[in-house]
N, C-alpha and C positions, 0 to 999 in steps of 0.2 A: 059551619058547614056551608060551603056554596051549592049552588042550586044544581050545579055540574056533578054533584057526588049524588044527587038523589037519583039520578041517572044508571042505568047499567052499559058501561063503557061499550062493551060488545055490540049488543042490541038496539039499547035506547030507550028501554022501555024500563019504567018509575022502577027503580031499587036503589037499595044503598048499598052500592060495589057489583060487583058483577052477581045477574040473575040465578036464580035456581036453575033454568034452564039451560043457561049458557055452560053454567058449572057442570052443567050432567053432560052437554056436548062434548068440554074441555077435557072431562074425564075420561070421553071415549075415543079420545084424535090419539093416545097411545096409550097402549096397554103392554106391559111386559109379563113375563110368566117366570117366576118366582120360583119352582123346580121344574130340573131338566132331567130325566134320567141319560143316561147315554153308556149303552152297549159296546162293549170292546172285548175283543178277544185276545188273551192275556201271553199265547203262543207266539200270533206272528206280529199282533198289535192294529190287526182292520179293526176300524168302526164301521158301525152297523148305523143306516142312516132310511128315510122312507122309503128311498129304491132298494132297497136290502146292501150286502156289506160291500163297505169300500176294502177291496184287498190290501192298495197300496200303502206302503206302509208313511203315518204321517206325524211329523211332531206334534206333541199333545198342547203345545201352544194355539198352534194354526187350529186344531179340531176346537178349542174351546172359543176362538173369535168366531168360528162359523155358529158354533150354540148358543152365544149372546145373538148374533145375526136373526138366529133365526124365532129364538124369545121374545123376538120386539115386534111390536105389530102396528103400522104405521095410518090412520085413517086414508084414504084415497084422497079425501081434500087435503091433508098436508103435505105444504110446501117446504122446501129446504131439510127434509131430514135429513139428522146427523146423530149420530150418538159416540160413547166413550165408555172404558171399563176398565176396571183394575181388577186383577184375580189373587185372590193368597189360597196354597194348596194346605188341607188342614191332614190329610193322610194319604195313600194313595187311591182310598176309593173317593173320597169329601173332596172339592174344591166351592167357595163362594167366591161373586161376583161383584161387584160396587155396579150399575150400569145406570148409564143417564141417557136419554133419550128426549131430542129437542126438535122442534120445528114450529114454522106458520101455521095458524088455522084461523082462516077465515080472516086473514088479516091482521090477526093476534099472535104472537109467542105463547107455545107451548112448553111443557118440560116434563116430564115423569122419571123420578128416581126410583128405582128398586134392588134389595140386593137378593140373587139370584145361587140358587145352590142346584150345584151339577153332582150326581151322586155317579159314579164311573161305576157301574155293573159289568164282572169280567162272564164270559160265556163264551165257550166255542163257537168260532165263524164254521161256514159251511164247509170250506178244504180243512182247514186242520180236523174238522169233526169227521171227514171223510178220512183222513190222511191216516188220526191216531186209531180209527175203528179197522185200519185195515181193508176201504174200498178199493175196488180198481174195477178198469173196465175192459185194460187191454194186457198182452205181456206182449212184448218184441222179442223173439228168440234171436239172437246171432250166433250163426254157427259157421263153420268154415269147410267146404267141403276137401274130403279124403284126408284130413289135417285138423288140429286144434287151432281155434285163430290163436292170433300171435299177442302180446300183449301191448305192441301199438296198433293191432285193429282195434284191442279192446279198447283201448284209454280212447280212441278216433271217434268208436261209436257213442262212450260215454260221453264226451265231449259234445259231440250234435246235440245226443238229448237233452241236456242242459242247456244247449245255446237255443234250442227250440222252446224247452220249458220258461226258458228266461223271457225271449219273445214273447209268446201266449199272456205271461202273467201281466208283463206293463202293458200289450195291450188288451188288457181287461178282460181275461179268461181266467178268474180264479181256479178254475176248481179242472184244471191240465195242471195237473201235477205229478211229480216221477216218486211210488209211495215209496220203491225200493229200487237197490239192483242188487241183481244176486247173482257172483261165479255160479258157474257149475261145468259139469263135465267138458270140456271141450269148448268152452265158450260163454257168453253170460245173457240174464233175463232181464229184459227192463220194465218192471212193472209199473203201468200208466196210469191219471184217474179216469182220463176218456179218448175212445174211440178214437177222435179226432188226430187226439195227439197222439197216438201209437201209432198209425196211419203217417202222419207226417216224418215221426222220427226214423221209420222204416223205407221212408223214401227218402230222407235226408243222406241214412246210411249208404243205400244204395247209391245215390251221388257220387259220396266222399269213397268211397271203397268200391263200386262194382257187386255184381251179382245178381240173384233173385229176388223174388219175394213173392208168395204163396201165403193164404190167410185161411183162416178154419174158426166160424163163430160156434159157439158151444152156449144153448138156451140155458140160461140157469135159472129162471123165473118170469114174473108176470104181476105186473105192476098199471091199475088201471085199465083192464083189459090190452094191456100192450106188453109182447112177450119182452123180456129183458136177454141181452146177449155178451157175453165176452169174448170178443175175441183174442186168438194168435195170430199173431206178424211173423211168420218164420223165413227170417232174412239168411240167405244162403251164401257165402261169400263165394267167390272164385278159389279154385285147387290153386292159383297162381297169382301173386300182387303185383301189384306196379312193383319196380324194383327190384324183385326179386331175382337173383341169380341160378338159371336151371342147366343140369348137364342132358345136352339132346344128341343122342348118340354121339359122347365122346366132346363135344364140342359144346364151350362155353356159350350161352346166349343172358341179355339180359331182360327184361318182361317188362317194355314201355306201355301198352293198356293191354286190361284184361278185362274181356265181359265171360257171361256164363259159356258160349258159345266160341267166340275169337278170342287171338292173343295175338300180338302184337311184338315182337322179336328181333333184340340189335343183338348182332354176331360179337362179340367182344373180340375175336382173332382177326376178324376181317372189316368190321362198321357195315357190314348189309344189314338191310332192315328187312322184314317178311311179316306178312300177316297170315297166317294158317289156324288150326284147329288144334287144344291140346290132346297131347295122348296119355296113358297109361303109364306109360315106360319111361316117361319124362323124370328125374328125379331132383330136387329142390335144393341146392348149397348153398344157400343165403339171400341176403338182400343188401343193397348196397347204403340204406342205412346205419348198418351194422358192420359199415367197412372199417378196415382197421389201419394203420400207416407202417409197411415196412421202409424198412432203408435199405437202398441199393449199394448192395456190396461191389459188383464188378460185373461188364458188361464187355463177353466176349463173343465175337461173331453175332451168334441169332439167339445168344442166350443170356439170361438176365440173372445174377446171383442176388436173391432178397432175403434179408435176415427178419425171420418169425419173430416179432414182437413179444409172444404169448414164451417163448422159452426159448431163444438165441439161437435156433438153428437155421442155417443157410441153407435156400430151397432154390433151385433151378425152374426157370420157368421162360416159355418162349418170348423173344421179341413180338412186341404189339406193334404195326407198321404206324397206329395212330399217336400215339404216346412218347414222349420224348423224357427218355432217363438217362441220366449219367451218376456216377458211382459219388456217393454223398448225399446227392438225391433221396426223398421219400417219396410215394407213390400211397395211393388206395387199393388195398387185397380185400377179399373174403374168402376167409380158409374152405380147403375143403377137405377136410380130416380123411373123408372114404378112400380118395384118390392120393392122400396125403402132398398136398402142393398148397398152391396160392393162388386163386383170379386174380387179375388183376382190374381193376374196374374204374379207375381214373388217378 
C-alpha cells in the first residue's frame, strides 16, 4: 500500500479510499426515486401532471422520458449531468425503468443506478369526467326564422362548432367541449361545456350564415356562495340565405347578403342589384346550390326551350339578356314546381 491510498482521494484527509464523509456527500449529488405513480385517463389518453391534466393527447413513449426526467434529482453542485434509460412494459398498467444517472461533483465522477417502476393509474380527466356525467354550461339553439333551417345551415353551423371546439382544445381549453348535438324540430341544439364556447360558436354562426342572437341565463344553482348559470344562445337565422332563389311579385330575384333586417337582391331577368327590406309575401323556390343542369333544346326569338332533367319534359322559359345559350348547350335551373317552369340561375 502506498502512502497515496491512506489518503481519501476527495478530501485528503487520513482514510483508506474515499472518506465516510465524502461517501455520504457522493450519495447525495443524485438521488433517483424508484416509484412513479402516474395518472392517465384511459378515454382520451391526458396525463395528469403537478399543474393538473395535460389534455393533449401524447405518446406514451415521450410521457415516460418526461418521468425518468423528473425522478432524477441532480445536487446544485453537479456539473455535466446526464443520464440514460431503458423501459420494458410488463402490462399495461406496470412499466420498469433501468436509469443511470452521471455527473461532476466537486471535481469527482458521479453515477447512480436505479431501476424505476411507473405504475400507470387510469382515472377520469376533468372533460371526459364532465363530458360522460353529462355537464354543460351552455346550449346554442339554431333556428331559422318563418322556415326549418336547411340541412346545409345545419351541417355549416355543426362545422363551426367543431372548427371552434378544435381550436379551444389545442389551445389549452380542455374542458370547451361540444357534450352533444341534437336535431329537433326545425333546427338543431348544441350543447356546450362552457359559457365561453357557446358564446363564441354563436357568433361564429352568425358570421358564417347571418342573423340574430339573443341569450337567456337560467340560475340552476350556487356553488361557493357564487350563483351558477346556463345559458341559451338562441341564434336566429334569416327568413332568406345567400343564394337563395325568391319569387317577388312575379319576378325572379336572387339573395346576395342577408342580415336580420336587409337583403340584398340580383334581378335574374335583368342583373339589377337592390338593397331593400324583406316582406311577407316574398315566396322562397330554391337556392342556387341546389341548381340543377338542363340542356337547351332550341332557342327561338325570346324563348328558350330546356329539357327537365328530373323527367324529360321540355319547359319554355324567357331569354336572359345576360346569358349566352345555344341548343346543345347546358345551363344552371332551380325548379319551381308552384309556377311549374325553370329559373334559370347561370
Amino acid at each position: 500500500m502506498s502512502i497515496r491510498d491512506t489518503f481519501c482521494p476527495r478530501c485528503g484527509k487520513p482514510s483508506v479510499g474515499v472518506c465516510e464523509v465524502c461517501r455520504g456527500e457522493a450519495a447525495l449529488a443524485i438521488s433517483i426515486e424508484t416509484r412513479i405513480s402516474a395518472p392517465y385517463c384511459p378515454i382520451c389518453g391526458a396525463t395528469r401532471e403537478k399543474g393538473g391534466w395535460m389534455n393533449i393527447p401524447r405518446d406514451r413513449e415521450d410521457v415516460k422520458e418526461q418521468l425518468v426526467h423528473s425522478a432524477i434529482t441532480f445536487h446544485p453542485d453537479v456539473q455535466h449531468p446526464r443520464n440514460s434509460f431503458s423501459c420494458r412494459d410488463w402490462s399495461s398498467n406496470r412499466s420498469t425503468c433501468l436509469v443511470r444517472a452521471e455527473g461532476v461533483f466537486h471535481g469527482h465522477p458521479v453515477q447512480e443506478s436505479r431501476e424505476v417502476e411507473i405504475f400507470w393509474k387510469g382515472e377520469l380527466c376533468t372533460r371526459c369526467s364532465r363530458m360522460s356525467g353529462g355537464y354543460y354550461e351552455g346550449v346554442v339553439q339554431v333556428r331559422a326564422t318563418r322556415r326549418p333551417c336547411t340541412e346545409r345551415e345545419k351541417d355549416s353551423a355543426i362545422r363551426v362548432a367543431e372548427e371552434i371546439e378544435s381550436t379551444l382544445r389545442e389551445g389549452g381549453d380542455p374542458l370547451s367541449f361540444i357534450s352533444r348535438i341534437d336535431e329537433v324540430h326545425q333546427g338543431i341544439d348544441i350543447v356546450v361545456g362552457t359559457q365561453a364556447m357557446g358564446r363564441m360558436i354563436a357568433q361564429g354562426i352568425l358570421s358564417r350564415l347571418g342573423g340574430s342572437l339573443s341569450t337567456h341565463p337560467k340560475l340552476v344553482g350556487e356553488k361557493d356562495g357564487v350563483s351558477l348559470y346556463r345559458v341559451t344562445y338562441a341564434v336566429r337565422l334569416p327568413r332568406f340565405q345567400k343564394g337563395d332563389v325568391i319569387d317577388v311579385g312575379g319576378k325572379y330575384q336572387e339573395v346576395r347578403e342577408s342580415t336580420s333586417k336587409l337583403i340584398t337582391l340580383y334581378d335574374l331577368q335583368t342583373g339589377d342589384v337592390r338593397v331593400t327590406r324583406p316582406l311577407q309575401e316574398w315566396r322562397r323556390v330554391g337556392n342556387v346550390c341546389e341548381a340543377q343542369k338542363a340542356l337547351v333544346a332550341y332557342f327561338e326569338k325570346n324563348i328558350l326551350g330546356l329539357i327537365d332533367s328530373r323527367n324529360g319534359v321540355t319547359r319554355e322559359v324567357p331569354v336572359i339578356p345576360w346569358i349566352e345559350a345555344a341548343p346543345g348547350n347546358t345551363i344552371r335551373v332551380v325548379p319551381d314546381d308552384e309556377r311549374n317552369t325553370l329559373v334559370i340561375v347561370g
